[in-house]
C-alpha positions as CSV (number, residue, x, y, z in Angstrom):
1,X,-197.1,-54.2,19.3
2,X,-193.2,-54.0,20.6
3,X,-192.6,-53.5,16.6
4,X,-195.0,-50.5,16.3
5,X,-194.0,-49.0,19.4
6,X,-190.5,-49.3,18.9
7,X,-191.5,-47.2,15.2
8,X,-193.1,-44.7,17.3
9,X,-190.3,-44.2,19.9
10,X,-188.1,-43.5,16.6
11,X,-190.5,-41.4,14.9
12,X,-190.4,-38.9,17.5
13,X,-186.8,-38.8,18.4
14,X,-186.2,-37.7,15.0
15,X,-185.9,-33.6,14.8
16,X,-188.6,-31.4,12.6
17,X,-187.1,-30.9,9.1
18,X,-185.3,-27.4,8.5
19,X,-188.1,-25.5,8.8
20,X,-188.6,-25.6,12.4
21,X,-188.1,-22.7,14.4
22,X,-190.3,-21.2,17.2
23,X,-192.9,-19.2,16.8
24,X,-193.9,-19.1,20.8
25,X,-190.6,-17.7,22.5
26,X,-192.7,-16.2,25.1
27,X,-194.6,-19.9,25.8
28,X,-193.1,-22.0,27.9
29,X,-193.4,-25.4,26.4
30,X,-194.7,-26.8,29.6
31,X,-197.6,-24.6,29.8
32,X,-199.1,-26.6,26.7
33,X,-197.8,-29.7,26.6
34,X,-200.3,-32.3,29.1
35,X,-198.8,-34.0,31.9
36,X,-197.5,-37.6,30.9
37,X,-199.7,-38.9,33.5
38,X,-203.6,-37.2,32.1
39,X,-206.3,-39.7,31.2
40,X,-208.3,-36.7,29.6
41,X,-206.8,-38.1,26.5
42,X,-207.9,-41.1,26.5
43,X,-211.5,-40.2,27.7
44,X,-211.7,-37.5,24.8
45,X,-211.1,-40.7,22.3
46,X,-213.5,-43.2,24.1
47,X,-216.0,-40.6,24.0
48,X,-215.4,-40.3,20.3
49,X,-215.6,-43.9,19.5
50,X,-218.4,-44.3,21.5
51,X,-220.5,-41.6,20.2
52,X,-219.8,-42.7,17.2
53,X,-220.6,-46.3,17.7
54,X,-223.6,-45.4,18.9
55,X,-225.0,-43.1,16.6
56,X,-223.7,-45.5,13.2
57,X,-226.5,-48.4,15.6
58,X,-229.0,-46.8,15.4
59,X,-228.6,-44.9,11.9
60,X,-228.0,-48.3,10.4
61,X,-231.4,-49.9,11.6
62,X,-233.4,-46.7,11.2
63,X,-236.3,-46.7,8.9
64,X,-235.1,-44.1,6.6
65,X,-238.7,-44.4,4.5
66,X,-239.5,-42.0,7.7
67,X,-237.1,-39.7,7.8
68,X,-237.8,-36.2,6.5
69,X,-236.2,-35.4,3.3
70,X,-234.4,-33.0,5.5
71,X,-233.2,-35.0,7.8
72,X,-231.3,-37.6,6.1
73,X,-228.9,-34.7,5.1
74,X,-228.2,-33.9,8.7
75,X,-227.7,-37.5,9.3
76,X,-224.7,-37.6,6.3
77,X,-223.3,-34.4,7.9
78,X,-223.7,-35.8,11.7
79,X,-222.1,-39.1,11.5
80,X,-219.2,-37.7,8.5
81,X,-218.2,-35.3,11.8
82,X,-218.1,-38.3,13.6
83,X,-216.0,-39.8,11.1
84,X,-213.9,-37.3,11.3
85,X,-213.6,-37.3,15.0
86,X,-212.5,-41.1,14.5
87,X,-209.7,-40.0,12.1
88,X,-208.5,-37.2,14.7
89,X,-208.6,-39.7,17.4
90,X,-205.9,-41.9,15.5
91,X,-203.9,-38.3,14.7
92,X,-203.8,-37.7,18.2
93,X,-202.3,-41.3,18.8
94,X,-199.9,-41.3,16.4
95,X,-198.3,-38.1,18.3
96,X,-199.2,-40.1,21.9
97,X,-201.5,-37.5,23.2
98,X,-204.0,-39.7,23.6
99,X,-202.7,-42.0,26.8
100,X,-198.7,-41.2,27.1
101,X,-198.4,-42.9,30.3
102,X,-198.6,-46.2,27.9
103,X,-197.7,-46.2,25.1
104,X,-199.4,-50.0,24.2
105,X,-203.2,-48.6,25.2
106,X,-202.3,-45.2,22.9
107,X,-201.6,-47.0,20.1
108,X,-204.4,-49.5,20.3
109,X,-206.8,-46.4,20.3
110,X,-205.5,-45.4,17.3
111,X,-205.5,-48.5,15.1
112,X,-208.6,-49.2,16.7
113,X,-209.9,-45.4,15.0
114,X,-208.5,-46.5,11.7
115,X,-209.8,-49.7,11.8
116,X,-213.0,-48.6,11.9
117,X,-212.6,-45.4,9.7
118,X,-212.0,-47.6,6.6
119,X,-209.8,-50.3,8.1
120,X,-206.4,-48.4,7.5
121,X,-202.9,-49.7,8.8
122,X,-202.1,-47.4,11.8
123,X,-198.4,-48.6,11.2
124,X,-198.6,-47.3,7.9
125,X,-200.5,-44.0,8.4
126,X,-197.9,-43.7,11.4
127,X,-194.8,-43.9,8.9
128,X,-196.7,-41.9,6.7
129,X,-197.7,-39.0,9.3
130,X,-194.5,-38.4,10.7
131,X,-192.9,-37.9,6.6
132,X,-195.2,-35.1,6.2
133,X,-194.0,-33.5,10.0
134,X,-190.8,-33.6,8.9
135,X,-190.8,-33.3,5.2
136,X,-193.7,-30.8,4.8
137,X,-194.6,-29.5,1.3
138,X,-192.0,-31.5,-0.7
139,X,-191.5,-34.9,-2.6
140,X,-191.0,-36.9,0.3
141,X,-194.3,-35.3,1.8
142,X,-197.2,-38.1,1.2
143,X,-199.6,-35.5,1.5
144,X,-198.3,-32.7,-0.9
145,X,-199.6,-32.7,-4.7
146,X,-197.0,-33.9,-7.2
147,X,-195.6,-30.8,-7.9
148,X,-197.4,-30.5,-11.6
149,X,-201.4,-30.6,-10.6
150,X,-201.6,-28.3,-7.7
151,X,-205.3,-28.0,-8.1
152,X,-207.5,-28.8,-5.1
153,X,-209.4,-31.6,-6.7
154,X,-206.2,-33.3,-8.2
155,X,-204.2,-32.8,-5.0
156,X,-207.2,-35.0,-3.2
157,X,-207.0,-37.7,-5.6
158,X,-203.3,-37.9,-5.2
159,X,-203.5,-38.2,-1.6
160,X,-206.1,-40.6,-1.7
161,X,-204.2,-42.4,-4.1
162,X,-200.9,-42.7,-1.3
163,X,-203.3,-44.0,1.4
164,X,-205.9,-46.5,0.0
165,X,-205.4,-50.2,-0.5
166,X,-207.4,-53.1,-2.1
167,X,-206.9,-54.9,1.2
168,X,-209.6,-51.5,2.7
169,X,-211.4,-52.2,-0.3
170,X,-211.7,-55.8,-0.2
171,X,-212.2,-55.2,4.0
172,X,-215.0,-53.4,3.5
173,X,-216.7,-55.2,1.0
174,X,-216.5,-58.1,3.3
175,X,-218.2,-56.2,6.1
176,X,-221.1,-54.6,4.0
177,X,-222.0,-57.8,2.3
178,X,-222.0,-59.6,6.4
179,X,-224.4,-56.6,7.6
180,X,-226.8,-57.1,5.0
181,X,-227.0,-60.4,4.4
182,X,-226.4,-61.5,8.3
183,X,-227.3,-58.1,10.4
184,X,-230.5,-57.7,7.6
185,X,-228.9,-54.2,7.2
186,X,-230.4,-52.2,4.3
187,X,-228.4,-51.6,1.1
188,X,-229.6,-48.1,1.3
189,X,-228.9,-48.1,5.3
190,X,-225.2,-49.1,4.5
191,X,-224.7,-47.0,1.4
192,X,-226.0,-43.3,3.4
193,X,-224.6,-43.6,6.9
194,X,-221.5,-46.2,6.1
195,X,-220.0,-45.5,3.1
196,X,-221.0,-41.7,2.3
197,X,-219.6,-40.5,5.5
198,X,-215.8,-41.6,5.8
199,X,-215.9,-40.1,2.1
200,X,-216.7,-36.8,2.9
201,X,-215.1,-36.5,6.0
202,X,-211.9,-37.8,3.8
203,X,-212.6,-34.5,1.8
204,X,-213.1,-32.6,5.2
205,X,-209.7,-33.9,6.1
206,X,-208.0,-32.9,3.3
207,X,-210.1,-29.4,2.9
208,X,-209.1,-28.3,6.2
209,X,-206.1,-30.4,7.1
210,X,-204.2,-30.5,3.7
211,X,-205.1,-28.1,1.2
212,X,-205.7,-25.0,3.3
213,X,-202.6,-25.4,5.4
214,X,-200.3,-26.2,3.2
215,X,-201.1,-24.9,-0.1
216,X,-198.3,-22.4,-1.3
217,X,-199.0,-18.8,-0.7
218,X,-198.4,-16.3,-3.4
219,X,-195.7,-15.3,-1.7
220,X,-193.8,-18.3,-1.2
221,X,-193.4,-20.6,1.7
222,X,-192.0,-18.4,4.7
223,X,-193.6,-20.1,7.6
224,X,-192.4,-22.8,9.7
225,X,-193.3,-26.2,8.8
226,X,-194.5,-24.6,5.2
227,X,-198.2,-24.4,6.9
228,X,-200.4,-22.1,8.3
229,X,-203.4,-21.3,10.3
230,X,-206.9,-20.8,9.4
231,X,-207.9,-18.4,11.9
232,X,-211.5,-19.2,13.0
233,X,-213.1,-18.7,16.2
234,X,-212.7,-21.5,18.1
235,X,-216.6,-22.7,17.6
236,X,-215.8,-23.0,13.8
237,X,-212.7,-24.3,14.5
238,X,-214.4,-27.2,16.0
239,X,-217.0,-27.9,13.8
240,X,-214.9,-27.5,10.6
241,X,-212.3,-29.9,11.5
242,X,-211.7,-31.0,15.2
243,X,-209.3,-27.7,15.4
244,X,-207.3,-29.3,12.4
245,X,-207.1,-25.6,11.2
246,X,-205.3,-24.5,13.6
247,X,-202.6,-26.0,11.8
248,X,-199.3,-24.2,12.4
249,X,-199.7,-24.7,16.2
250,X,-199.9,-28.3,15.6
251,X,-196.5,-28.6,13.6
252,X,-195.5,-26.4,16.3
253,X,-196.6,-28.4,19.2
254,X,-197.0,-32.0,17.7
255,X,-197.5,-33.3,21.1
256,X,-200.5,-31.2,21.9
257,X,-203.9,-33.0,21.4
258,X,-206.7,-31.6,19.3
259,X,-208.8,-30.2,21.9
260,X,-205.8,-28.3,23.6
261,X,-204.8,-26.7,20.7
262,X,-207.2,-23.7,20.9
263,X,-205.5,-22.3,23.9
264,X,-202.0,-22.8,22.0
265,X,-204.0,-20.7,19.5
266,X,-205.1,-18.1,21.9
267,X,-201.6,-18.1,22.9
268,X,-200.3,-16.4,19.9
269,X,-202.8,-14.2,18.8
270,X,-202.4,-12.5,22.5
């Protein structure tokens, strides 16, 4: 733990690549970053893991032979935005806005929300996170496309490809084959509401957090941090992607947590 939070303390002393400039001169940087010494943080993520918890329960030992057709749908979609919410949770740690009066408990919440994601090293996503802040959009960016197959579908499998392992794979085998055979967990119970969902909130991630921010515009890259925002209402923003879209605030103001960053938002279109 010393190790990883050591690597943290490094990650963000280093400056933003040469992109960075301001886009708020008007905002005073202390009227978005939290105060060091908030909880809200780390109630925000507890909530999330909770919610979460609780919801894969009782999905898992639900009779799905009496769920509506219809309803099993909603289910997918419910528990992938929880999935989601797991993944943001470990964002928001890897930038300490989820506890920054320690550092230790921070970082636990977000290799616990990796963990159970898809079993992911938070050390390695953390390496990984803080190339892309400062190397957006380039070859030393692990979640640009390779600079050939710029297409949406390619660009997902290529970032896929930098952040799975056999050890997930081999993880997670292990754990489905212990909830059927000693939980008595359905193969079908497992299959819709543990696998299905961390797979399409992976493409949610990348949709909304990848490909629409940092695609190239026709013009070129001529924004900071070679991103930009996809200007919902804040509603939309939410259910979309945790506010993930608003994406050029959060190269911006890195330290800002997910559900703060509306108001940064509201802060520039003003």
């Amino acid at each position: 733990m010393l190790q990883l939070t050591l690597e943290f303390d490094y990650m963000r002393s280093i400056s933003l690549n040469i992109c960075d400039r301001p886009l708020f001169n008007a905002v005073e940087f202390k009227q978005i970053v939290p105060k060091k010494d908030s909880i809200a943080g780390l109630i925000v993520a507890l909530l999330i893991i909770t919610i979460w918890a609780a919801s894969l329960s009782v999905l898992l030992y639900f009779d799905v032979t009496k769920f509506s057709n219809w309803l099993i749908p909603i289910a997918i979609i419910w528990q992938t935005f929880l999935y989601t919410g797991l993944f943001i949770t470990a964002h928001d740690a890897m930038h300490g806005a989820v506890y920054r009066k320690n550092i230790k408990i921070n970082n636990f919440i977000g290799s616990l929300s990796v963990i159970l994601y898809a079993f992911f090293s938070y050390r390695q996503l953390l390496k990984k996170h803080w190339l892309h802040h400062h190397h957006p959009a380039s070859e030393n960016d692990p979640d640009f496309h390779d600079g050939q197959r710029i297409n949406g579908i390619f660009w997902y499998f290529h970032f896929m490809k930098e952040y799975w392992s056999w050890h997930q794979f081999i993880g997670m085998t292990i754990i489905f084959n212990l909830a059927k055979y000693t939980l008595q967990i359905s193969n079908q119970n497992l299959i819709l509401f543990w696998i299905i969902p961390p797979i399409l909130s992976s493409i949610q991630l990348f949709y909304f957090g990848t490909f629409l921010p940092h695609r190239e515009p026709k013009e070129g890259y001529v924004r900071p941090h070679c991103a930009q925002t996809i200007p919902l209402p804040v509603f939309w923003s939410f259910i979309t992607c945790y506010h993930f879209g608003y994406h050029q605030e959060h190269h911006e103001f890195p330290q800002v947590p997910w559900w703060q960053l509306p108001s940064v938002y509201k802060q520039k279109i003003q």
